[in-house]
N, C-alpha and C positions, 0 to 999 in steps of 0.2 A: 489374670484377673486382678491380679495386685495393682498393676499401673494404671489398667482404665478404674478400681477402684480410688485411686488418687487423684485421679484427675476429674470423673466423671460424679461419682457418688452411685449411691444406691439405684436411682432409675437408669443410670448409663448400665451399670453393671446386671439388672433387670436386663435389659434389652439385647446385652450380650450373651447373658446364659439364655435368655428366651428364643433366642437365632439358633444357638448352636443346639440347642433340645429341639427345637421343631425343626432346624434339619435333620437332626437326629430320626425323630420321629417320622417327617413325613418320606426321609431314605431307608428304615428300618424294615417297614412294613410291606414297599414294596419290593425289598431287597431278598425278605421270605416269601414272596409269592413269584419271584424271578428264579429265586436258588432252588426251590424242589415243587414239584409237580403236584405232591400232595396238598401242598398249601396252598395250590391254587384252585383245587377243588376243594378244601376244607377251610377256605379263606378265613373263617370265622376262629380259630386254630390260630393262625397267623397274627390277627389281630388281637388275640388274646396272650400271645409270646409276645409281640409288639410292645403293647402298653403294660405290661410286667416290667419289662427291659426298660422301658423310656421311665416309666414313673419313679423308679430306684435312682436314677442316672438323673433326673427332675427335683427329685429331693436335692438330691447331695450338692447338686451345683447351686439351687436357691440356699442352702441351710448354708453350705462354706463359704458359696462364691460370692451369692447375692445380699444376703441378711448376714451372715455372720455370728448367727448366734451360737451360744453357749450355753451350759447349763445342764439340770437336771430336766429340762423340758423337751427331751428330744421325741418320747414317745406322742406327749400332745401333740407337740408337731407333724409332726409323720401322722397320727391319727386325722388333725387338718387340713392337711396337705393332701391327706389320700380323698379327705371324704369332698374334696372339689372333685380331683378326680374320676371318683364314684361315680358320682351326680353327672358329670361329662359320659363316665365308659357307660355307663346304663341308656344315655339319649345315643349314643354312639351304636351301640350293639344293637337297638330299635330299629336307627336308621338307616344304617351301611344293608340291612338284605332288602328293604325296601327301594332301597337304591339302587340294588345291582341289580333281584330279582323284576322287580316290578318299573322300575322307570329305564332298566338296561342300560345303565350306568357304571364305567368300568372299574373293579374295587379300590385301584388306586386313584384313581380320579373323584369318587366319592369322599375316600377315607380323607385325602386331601382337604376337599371344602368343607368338612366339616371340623377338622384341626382349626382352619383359620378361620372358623364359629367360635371355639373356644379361648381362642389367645388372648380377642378382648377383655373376656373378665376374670384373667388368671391374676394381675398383678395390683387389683383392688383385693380380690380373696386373701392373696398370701399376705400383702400387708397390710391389709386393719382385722385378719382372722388369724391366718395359720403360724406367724412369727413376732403374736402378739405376746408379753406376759402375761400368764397363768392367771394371775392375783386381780389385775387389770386390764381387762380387755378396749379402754377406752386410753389409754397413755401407751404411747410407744416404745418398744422395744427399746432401752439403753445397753444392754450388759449385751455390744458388739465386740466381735474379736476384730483387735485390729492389726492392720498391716502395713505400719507404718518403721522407716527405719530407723 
């Protein structure tokens, strides 16, 4: 992340933690409903270890990888960061049994189109919300860790 941070800046380095999280994410999911049996009758289960797993793993690579930030602000963050999340897992958990149940739609193929519903307005939220200062929510983040040699 150090060198595409050099060369590219913060939207190259967005784009690269946002590939490897939503591979992540859209391999996670169906990787617990391949690996045991329960989880694919309790699919709902799955998807709930799923986005545990991804959103911990979502943080840490936007806070280190992507923004860089530092600070006594890590709990806000994490509290912004989770509550896009939230607002996604809530329309998510709505739609995935409507999906599988009622339109018989298969739950990876579901959970899929609905990730890349989300992607679009992940990277307006973290940057003008979730990796803003505290004091000023209208002035951008300066106090980045840098990784320069």
């Amino acid at each position: 992340m150090a060198a595409i941070g050099r060369r590219g800046g913060r939207p190259l380095r967005f784009l690269v933690a946002g590939a490897v999280n939503t591979l992540l994410g859209l391999a996670f999911y169906p990787l617990l409903l391949w690996a045991s049996p329960w989880f694919r009758v309790h699919y709902l289960a799955a998807l709930g270890l799923a986005q545990i797993t991804c959103l911990l793993f979502a943080f840490a690579t936007h806070k280190f990888g992507v923004f860089r930030t530092r600070g006594p602000g890590i709990v806000r963050e994490f509290a912004a960061f989770a509550s896009f999340y939230a607002i996604s897992y809530a329309a998510n958990w709505a739609m995935l049994p409507l999906l599988v149940e009622l339109a018989g739609i298969r739950p990876a193929a579901a959970q899929t189109g609905f990730t890349l519903a989300v992607i679009a307005g992940s990277y307006f939220w973290h940057s003008r919300i979730t990796f803003r200062p505290a004091d000023n929510p209208e002035q951008p983040r300066s106090q980045e860790i840098r990784c320069e040699p």
